[in-house]
PQR file with spaces between the fields and no chain letter, atoms N, CA, C, O and H, PARSE charges and radii, in Angstrom:
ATOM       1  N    UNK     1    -123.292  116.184  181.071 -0.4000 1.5000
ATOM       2  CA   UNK     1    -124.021  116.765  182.196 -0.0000 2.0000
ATOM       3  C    UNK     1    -125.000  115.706  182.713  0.5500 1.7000
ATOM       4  O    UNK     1    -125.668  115.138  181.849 -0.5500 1.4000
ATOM       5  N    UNK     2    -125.194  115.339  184.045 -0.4000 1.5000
ATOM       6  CA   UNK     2    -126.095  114.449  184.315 -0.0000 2.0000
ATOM       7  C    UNK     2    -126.855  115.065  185.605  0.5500 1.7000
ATOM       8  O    UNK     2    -126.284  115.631  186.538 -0.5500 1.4000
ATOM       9  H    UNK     2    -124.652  115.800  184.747  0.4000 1.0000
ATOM      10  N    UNK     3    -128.176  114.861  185.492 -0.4000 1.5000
ATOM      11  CA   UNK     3    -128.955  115.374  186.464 -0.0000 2.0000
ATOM      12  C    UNK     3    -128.973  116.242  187.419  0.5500 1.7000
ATOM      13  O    UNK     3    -129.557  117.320  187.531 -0.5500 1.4000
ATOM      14  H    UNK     3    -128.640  114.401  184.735  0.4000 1.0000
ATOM      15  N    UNK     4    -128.079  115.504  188.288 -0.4000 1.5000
ATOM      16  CA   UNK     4    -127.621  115.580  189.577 -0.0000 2.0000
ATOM      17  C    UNK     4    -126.675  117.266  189.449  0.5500 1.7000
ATOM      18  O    UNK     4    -126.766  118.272  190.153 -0.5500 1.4000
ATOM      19  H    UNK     4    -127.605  114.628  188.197  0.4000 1.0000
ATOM      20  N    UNK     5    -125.958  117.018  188.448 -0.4000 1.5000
ATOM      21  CA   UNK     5    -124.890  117.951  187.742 -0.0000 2.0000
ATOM      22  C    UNK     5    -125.989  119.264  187.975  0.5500 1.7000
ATOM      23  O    UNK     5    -125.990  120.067  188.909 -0.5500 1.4000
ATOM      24  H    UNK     5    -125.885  116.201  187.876  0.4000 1.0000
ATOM      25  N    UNK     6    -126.946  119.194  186.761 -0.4000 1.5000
ATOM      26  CA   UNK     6    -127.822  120.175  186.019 -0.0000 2.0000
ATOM      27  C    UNK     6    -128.439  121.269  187.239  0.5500 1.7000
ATOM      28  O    UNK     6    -128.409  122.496  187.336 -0.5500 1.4000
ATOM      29  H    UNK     6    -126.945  118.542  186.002  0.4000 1.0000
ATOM      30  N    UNK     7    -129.189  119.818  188.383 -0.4000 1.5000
ATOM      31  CA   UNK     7    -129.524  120.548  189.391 -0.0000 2.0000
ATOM      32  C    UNK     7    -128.758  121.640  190.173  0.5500 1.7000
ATOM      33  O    UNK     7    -129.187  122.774  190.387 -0.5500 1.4000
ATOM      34  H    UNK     7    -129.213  118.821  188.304  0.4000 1.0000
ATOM      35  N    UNK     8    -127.380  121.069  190.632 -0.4000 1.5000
ATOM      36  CA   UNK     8    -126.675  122.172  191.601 -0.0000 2.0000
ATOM      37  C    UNK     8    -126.185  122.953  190.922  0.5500 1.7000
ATOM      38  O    UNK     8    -125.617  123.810  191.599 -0.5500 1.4000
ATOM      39  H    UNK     8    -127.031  120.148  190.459  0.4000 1.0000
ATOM      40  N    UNK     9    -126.065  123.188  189.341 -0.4000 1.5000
ATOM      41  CA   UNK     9    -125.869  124.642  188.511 -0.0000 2.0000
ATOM      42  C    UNK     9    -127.354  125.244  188.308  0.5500 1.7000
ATOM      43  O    UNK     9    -127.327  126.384  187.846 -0.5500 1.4000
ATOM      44  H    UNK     9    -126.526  122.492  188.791  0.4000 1.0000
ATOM      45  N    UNK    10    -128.031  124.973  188.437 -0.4000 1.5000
ATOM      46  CA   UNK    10    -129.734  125.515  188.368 -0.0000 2.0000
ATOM      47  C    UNK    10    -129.905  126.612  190.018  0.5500 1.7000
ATOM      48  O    UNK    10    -130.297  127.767  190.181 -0.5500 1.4000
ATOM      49  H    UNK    10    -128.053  124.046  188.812  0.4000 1.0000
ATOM      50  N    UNK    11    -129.284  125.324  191.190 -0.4000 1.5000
ATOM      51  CA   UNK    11    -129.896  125.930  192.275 -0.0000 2.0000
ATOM      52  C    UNK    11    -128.893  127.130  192.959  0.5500 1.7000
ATOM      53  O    UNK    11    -129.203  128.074  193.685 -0.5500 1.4000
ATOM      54  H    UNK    11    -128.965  124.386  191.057  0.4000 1.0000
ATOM      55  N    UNK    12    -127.432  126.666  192.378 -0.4000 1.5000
ATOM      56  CA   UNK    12    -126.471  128.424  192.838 -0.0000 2.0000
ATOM      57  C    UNK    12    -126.731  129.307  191.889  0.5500 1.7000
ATOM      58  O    UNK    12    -126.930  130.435  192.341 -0.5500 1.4000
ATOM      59  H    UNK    12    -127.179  125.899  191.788  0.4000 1.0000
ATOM      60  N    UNK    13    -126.825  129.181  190.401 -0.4000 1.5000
ATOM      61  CA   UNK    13    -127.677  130.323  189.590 -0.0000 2.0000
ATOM      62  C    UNK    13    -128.681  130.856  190.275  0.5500 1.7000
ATOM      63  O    UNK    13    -129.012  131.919  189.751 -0.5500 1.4000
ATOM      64  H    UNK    13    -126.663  128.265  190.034  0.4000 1.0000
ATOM      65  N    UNK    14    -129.462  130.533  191.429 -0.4000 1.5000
ATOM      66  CA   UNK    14    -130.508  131.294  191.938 -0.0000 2.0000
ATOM      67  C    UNK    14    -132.227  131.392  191.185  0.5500 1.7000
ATOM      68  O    UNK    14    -133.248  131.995  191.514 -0.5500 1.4000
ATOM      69  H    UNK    14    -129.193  129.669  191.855  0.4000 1.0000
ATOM      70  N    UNK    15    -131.789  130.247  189.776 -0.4000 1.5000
ATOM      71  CA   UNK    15    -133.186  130.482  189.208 -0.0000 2.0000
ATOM      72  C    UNK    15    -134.415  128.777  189.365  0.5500 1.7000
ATOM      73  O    UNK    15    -133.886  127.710  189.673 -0.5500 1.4000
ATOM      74  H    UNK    15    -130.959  129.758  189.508  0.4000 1.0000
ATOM      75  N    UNK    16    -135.402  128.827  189.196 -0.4000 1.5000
ATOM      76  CA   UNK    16    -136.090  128.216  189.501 -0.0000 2.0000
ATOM      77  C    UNK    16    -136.219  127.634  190.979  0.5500 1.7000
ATOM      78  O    UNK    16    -136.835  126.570  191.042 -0.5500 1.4000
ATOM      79  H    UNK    16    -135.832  129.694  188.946  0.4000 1.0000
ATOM      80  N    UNK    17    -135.790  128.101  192.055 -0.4000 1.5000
ATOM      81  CA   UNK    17    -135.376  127.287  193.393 -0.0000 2.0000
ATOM      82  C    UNK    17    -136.209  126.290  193.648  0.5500 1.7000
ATOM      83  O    UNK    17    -135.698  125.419  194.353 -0.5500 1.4000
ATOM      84  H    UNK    17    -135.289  128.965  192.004  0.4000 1.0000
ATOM      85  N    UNK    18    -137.564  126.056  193.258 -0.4000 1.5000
ATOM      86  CA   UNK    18    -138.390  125.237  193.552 -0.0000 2.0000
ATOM      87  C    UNK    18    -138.777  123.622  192.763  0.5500 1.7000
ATOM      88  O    UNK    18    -139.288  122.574  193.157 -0.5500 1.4000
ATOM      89  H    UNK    18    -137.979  126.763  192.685  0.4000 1.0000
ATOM      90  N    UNK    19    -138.170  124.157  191.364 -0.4000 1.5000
ATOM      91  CA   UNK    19    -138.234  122.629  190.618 -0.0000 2.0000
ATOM      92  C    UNK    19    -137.691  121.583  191.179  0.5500 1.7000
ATOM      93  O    UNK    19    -138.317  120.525  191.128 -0.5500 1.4000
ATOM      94  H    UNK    19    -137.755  125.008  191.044  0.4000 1.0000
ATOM      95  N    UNK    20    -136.491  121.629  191.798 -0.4000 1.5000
ATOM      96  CA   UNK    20    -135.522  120.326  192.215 -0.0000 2.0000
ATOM      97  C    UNK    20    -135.826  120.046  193.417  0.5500 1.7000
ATOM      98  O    UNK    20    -135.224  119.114  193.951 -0.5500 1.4000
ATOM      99  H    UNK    20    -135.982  122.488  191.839  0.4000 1.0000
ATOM     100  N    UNK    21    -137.199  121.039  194.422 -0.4000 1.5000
ATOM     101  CA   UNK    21    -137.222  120.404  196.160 -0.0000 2.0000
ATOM     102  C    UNK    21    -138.106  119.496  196.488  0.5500 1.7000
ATOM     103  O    UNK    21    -139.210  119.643  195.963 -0.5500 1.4000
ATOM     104  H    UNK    21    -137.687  121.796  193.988  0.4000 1.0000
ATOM     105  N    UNK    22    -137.957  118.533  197.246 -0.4000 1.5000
ATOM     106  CA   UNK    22    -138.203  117.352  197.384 -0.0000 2.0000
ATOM     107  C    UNK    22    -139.717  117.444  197.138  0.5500 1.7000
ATOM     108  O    UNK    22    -140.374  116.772  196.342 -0.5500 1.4000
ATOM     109  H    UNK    22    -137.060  118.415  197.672  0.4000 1.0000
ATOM     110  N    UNK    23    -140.246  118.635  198.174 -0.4000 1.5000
ATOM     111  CA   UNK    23    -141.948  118.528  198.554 -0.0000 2.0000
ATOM     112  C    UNK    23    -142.496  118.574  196.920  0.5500 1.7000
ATOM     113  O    UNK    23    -143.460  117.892  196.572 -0.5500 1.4000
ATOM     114  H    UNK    23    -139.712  119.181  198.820  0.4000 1.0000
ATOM     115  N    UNK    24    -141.771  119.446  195.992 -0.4000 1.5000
ATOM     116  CA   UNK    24    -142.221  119.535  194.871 -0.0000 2.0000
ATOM     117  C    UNK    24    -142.509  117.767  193.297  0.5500 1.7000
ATOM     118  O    UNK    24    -143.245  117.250  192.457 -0.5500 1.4000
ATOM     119  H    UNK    24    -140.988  120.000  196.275  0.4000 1.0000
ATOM     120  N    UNK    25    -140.975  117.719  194.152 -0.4000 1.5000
ATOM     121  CA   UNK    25    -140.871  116.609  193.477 -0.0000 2.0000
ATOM     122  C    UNK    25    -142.036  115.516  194.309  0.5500 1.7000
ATOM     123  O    UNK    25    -142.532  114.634  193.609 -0.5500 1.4000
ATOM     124  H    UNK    25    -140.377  118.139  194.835  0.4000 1.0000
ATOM     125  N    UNK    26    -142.200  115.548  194.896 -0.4000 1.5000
ATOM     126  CA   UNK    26    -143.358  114.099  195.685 -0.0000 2.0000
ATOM     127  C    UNK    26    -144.922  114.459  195.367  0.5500 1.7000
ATOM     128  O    UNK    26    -145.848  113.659  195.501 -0.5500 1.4000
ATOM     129  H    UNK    26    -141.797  116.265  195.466  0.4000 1.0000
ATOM     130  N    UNK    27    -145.030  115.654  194.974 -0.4000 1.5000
ATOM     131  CA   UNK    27    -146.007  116.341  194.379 -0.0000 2.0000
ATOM     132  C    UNK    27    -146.480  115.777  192.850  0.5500 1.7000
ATOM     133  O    UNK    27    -147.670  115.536  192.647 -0.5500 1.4000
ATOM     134  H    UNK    27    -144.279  116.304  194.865  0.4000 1.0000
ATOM     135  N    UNK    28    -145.804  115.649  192.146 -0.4000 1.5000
ATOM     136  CA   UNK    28    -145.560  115.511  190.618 -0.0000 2.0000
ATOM     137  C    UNK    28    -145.274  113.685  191.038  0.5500 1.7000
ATOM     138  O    UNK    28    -145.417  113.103  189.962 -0.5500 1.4000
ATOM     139  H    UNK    28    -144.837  115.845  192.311  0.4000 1.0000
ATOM     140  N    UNK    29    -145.047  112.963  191.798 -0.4000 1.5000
ATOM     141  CA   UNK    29    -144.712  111.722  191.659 -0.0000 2.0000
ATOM     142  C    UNK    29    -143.144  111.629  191.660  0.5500 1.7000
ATOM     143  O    UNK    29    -142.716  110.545  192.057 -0.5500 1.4000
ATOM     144  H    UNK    29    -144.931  113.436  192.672  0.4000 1.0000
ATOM     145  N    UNK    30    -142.588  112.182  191.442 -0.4000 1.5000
ATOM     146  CA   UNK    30    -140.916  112.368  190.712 -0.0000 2.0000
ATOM     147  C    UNK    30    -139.946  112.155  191.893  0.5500 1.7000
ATOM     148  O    UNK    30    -140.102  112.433  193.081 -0.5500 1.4000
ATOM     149  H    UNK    30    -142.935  113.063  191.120  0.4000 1.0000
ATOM     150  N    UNK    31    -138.544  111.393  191.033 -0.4000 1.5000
ATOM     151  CA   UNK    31    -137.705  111.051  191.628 -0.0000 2.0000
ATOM     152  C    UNK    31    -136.285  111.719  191.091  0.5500 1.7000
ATOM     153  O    UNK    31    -136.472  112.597  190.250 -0.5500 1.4000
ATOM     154  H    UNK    31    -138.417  111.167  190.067  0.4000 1.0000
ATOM     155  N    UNK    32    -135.015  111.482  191.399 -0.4000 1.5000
ATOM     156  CA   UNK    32    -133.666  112.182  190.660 -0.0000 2.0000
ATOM     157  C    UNK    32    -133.647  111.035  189.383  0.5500 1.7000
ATOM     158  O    UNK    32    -133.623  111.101  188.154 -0.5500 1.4000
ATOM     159  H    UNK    32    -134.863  110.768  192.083  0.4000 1.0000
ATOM     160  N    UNK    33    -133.667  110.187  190.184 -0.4000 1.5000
ATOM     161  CA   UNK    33    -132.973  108.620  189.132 -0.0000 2.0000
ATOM     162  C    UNK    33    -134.040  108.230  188.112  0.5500 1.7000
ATOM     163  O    UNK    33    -133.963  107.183  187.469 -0.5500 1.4000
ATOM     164  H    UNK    33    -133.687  110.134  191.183  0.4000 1.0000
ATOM     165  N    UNK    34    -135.178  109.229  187.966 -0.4000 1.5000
ATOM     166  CA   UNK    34    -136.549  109.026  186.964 -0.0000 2.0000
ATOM     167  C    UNK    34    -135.918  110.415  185.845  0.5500 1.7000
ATOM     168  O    UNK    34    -136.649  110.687  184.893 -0.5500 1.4000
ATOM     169  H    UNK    34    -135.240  110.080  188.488  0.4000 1.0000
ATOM     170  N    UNK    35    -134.804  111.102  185.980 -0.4000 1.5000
ATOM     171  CA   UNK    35    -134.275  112.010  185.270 -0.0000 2.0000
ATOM     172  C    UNK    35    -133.357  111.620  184.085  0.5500 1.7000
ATOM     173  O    UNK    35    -132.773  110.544  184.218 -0.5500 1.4000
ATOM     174  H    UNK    35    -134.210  110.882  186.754  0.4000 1.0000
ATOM     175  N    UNK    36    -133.120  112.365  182.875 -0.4000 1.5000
ATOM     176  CA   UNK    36    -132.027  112.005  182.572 -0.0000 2.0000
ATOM     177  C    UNK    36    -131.729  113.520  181.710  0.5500 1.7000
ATOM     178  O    UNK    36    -132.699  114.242  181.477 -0.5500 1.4000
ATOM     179  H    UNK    36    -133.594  113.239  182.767  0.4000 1.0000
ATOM     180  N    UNK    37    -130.452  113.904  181.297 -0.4000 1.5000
ATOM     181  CA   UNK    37    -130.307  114.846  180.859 -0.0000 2.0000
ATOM     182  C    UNK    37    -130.007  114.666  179.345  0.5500 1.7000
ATOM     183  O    UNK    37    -130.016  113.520  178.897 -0.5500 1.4000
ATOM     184  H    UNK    37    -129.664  113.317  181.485  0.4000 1.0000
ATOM     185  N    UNK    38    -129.755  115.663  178.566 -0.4000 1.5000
ATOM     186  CA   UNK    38    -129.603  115.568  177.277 -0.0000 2.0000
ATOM     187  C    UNK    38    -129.261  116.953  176.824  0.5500 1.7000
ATOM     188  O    UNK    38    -129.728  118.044  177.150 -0.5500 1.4000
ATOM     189  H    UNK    38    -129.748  116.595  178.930  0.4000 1.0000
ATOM     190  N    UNK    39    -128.085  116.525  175.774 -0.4000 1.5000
ATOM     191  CA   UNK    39    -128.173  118.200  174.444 -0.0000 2.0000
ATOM     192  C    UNK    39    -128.750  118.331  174.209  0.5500 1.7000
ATOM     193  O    UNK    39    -129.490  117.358  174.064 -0.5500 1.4000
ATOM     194  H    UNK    39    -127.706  115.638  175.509  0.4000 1.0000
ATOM     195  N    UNK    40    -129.424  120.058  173.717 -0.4000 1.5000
ATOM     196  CA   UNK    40    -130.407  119.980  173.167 -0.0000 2.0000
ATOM     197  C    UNK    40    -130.257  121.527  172.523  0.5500 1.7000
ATOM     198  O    UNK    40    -130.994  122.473  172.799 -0.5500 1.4000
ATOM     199  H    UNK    40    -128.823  120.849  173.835  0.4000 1.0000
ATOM     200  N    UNK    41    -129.269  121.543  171.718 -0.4000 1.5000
ATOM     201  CA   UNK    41    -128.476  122.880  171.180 -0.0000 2.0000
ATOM     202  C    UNK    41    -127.631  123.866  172.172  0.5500 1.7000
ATOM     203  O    UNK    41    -126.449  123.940  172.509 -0.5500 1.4000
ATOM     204  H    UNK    41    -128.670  120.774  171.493  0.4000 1.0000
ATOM     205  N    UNK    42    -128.869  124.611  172.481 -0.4000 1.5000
ATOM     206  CA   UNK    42    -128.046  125.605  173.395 -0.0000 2.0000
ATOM     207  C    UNK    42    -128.969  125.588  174.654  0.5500 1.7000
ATOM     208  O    UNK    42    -129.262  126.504  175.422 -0.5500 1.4000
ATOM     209  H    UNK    42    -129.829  124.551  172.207  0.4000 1.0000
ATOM     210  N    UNK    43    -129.328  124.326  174.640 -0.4000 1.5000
ATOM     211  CA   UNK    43    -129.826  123.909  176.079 -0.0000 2.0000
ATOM     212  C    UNK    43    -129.634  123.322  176.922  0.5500 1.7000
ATOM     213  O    UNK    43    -128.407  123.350  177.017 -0.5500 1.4000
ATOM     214  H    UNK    43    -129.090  123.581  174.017  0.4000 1.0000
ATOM     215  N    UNK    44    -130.080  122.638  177.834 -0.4000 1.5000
ATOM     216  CA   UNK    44    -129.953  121.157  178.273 -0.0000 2.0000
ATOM     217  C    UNK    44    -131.236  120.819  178.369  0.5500 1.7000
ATOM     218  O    UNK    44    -131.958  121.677  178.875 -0.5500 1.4000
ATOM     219  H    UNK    44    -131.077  122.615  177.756  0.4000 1.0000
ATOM     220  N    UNK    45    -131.854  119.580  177.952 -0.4000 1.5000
ATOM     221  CA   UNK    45    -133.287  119.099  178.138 -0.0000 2.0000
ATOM     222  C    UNK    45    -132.926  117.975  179.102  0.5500 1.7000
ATOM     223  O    UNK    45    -132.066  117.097  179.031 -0.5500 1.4000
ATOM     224  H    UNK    45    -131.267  118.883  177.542  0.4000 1.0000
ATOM     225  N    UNK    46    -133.732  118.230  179.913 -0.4000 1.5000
ATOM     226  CA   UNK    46    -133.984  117.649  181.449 -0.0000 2.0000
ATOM     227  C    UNK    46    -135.297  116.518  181.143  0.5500 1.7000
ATOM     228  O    UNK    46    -136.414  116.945  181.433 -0.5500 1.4000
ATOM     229  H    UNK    46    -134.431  118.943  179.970  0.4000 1.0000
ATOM     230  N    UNK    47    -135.237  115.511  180.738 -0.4000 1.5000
ATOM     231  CA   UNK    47    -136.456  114.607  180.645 -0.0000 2.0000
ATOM     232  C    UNK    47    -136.672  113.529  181.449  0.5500 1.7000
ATOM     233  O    UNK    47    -135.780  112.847  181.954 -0.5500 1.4000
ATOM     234  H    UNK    47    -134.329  115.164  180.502  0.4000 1.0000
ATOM     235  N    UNK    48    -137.622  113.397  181.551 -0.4000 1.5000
ATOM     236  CA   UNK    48    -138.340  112.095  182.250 -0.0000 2.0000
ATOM     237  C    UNK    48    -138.166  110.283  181.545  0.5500 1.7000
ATOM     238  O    UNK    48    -138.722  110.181  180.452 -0.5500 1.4000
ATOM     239  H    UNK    48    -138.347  113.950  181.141  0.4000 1.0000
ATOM     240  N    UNK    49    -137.583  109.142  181.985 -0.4000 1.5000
ATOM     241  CA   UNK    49    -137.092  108.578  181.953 -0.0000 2.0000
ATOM     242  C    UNK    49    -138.918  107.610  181.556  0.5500 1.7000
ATOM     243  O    UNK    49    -139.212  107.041  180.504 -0.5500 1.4000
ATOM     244  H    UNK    49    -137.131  109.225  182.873  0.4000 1.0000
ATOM     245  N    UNK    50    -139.599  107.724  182.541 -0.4000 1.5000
ATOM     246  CA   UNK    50    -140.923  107.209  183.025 -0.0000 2.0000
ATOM     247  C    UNK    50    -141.687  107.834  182.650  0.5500 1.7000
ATOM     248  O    UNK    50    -141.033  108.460  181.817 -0.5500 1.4000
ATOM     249  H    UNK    50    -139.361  108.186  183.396  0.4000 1.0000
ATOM     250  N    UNK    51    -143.043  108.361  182.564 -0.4000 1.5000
ATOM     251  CA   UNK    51    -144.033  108.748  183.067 -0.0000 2.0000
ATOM     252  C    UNK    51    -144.550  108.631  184.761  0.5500 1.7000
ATOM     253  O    UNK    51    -144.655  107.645  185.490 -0.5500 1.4000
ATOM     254  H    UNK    51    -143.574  107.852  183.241  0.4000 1.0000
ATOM     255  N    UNK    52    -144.840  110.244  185.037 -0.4000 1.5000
ATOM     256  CA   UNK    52    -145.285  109.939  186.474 -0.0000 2.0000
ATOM     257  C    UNK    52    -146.663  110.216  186.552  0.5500 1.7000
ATOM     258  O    UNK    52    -147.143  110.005  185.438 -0.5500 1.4000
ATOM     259  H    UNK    52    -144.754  111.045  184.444  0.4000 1.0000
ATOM     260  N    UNK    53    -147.470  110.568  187.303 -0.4000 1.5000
ATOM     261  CA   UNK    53    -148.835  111.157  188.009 -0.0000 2.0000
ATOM     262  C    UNK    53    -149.257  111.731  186.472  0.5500 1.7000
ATOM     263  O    UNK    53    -148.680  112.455  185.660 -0.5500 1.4000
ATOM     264  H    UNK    53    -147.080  110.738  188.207  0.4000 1.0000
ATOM     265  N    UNK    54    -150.744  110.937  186.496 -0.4000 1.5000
ATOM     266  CA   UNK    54    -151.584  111.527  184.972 -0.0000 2.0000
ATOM     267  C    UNK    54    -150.764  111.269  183.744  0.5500 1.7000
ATOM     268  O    UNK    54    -151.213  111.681  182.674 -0.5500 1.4000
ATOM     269  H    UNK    54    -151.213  110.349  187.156  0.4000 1.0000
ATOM     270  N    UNK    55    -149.391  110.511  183.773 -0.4000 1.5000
ATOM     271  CA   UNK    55    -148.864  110.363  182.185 -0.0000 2.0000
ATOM     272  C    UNK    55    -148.519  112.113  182.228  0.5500 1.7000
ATOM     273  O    UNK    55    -149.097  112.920  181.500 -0.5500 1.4000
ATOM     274  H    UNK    55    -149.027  110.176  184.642  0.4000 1.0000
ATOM     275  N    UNK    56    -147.736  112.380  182.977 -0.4000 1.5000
ATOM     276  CA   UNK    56    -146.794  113.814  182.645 -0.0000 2.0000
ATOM     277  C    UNK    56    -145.577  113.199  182.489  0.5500 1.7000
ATOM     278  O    UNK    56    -145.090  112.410  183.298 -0.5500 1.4000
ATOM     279  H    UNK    56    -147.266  111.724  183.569  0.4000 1.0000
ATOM     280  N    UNK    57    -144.971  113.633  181.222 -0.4000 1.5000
ATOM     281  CA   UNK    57    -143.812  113.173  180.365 -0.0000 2.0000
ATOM     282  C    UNK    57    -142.850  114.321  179.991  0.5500 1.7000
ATOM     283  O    UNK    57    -141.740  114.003  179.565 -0.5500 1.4000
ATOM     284  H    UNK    57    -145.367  114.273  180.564  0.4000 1.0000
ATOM     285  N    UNK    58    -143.169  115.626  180.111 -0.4000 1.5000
ATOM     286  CA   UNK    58    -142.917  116.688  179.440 -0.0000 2.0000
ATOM     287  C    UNK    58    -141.238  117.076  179.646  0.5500 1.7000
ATOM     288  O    UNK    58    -140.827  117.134  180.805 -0.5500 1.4000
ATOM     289  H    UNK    58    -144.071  115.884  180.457  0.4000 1.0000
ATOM     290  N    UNK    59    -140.562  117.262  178.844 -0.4000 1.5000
ATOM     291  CA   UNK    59    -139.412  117.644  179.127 -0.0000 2.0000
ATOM     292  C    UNK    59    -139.387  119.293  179.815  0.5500 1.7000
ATOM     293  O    UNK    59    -140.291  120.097  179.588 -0.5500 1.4000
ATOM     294  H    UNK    59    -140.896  117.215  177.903  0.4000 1.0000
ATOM     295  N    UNK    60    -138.149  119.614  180.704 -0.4000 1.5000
ATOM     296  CA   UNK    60    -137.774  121.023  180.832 -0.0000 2.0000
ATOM     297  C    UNK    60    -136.209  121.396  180.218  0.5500 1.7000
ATOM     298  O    UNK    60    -135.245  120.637  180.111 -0.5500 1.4000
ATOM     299  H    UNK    60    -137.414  118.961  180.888  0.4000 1.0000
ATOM     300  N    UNK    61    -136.319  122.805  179.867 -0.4000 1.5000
ATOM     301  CA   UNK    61    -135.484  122.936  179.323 -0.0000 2.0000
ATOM     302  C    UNK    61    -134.147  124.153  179.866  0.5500 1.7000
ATOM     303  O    UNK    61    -134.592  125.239  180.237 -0.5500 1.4000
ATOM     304  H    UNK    61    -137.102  123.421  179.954  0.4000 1.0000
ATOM     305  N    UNK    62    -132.940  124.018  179.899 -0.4000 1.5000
ATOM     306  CA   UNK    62    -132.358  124.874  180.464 -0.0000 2.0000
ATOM     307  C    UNK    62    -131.296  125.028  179.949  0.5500 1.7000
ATOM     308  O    UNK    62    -130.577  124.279  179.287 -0.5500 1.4000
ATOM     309  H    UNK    62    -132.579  123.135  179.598  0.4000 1.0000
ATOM     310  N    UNK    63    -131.148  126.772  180.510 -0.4000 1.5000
ATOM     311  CA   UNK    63    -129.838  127.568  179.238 -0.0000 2.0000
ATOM     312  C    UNK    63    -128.404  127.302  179.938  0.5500 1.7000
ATOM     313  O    UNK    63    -128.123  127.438  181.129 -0.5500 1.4000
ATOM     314  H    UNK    63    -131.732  127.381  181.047  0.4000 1.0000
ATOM     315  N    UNK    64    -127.406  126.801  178.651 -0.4000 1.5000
ATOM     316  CA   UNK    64    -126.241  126.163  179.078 -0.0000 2.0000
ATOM     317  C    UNK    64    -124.961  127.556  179.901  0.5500 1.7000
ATOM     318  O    UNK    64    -123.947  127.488  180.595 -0.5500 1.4000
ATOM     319  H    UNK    64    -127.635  126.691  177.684  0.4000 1.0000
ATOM     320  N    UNK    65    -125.793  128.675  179.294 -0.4000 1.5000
ATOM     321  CA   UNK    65    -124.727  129.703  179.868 -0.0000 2.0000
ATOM     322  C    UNK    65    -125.422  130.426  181.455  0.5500 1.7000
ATOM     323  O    UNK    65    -124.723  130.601  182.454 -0.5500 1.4000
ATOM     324  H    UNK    65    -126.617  128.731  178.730  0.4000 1.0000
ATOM     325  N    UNK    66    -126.643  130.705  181.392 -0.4000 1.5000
ATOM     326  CA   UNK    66    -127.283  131.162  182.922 -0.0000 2.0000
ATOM     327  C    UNK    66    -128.097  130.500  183.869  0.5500 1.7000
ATOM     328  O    UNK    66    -128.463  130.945  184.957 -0.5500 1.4000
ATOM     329  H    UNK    66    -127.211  130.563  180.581  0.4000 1.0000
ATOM     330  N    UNK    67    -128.490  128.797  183.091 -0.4000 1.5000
ATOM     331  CA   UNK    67    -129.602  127.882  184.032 -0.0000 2.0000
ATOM     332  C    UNK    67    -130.310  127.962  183.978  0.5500 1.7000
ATOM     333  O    UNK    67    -131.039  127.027  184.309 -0.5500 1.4000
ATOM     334  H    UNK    67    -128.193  128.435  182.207  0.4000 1.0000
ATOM     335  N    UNK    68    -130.994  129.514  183.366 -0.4000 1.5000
ATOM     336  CA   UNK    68    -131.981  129.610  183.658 -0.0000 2.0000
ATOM     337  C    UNK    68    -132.936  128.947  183.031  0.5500 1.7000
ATOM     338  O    UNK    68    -132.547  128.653  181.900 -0.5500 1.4000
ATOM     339  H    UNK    68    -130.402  130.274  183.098  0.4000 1.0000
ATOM     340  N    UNK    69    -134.457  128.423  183.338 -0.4000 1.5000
ATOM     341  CA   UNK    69    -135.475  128.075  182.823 -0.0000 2.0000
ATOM     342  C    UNK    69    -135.684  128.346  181.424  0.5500 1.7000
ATOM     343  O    UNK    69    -135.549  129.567  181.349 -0.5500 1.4000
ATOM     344  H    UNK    69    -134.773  128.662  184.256  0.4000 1.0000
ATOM     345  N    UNK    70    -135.939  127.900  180.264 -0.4000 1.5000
ATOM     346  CA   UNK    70    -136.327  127.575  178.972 -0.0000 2.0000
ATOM     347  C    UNK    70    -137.550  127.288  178.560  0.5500 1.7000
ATOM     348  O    UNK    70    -137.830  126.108  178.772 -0.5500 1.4000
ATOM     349  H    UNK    70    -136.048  126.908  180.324  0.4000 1.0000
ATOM     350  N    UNK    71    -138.631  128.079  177.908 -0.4000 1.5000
ATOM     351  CA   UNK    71    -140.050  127.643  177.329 -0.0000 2.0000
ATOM     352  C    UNK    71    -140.163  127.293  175.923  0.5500 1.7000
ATOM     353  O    UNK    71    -140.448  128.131  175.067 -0.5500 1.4000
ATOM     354  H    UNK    71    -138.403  129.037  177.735  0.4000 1.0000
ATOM     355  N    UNK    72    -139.947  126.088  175.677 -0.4000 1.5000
ATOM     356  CA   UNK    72    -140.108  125.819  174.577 -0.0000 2.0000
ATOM     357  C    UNK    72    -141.254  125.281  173.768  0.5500 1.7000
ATOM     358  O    UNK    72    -141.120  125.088  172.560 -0.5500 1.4000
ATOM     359  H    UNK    72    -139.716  125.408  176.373  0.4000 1.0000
C-alpha cells in the first residue's frame, strides 16, 4: 500500500475527508512525498518521513477493512 493508495481508499470510505486536503496539509507543513506507509497488524500506519511544523512526527493509523481512522 503506498500513500497515494491509502489516501483514495480513506477518501471513497467517506471517513476522515479532511486529513488528505491540501489547505489542511499546508497547515501542518505537509506534503504526499513527506508520507510513507507501513504494516502495522491490522492497520496501516501512515508516517511521516521528516518532521514538519514544531517537530510533529506522529504517525496515523488506519483500519485495513473500513479506513477508518485508528487511535492508538
Amino acid at each position: 500500500m503506498t500513500p497515494s493508495e491509502l489516501k483514495y481508499n480513506v477518501e471513497n470510505a467517506g471517513h476522515d475527508p479532511y486529513f488528505f486536503t491540501r489547505k489542511t496539509m499546508k497547515f501542518f507543513g505537509d506534503t504526499m512525498s513527506n508520507y510513507g506507509c507501513r504494516d502495522a497488524g491490522d492497520c496501516w500506519e501512515l508516517h511521516r518521513k521528516r518532521p514538519v511544523k514544531h517537530g510533529l512526527n506522529k504517525s496515523a493509523y488506519f483500519c485495513k477493512k473500513t479506513f477508518k481512522r485508528v487511535y492508538k
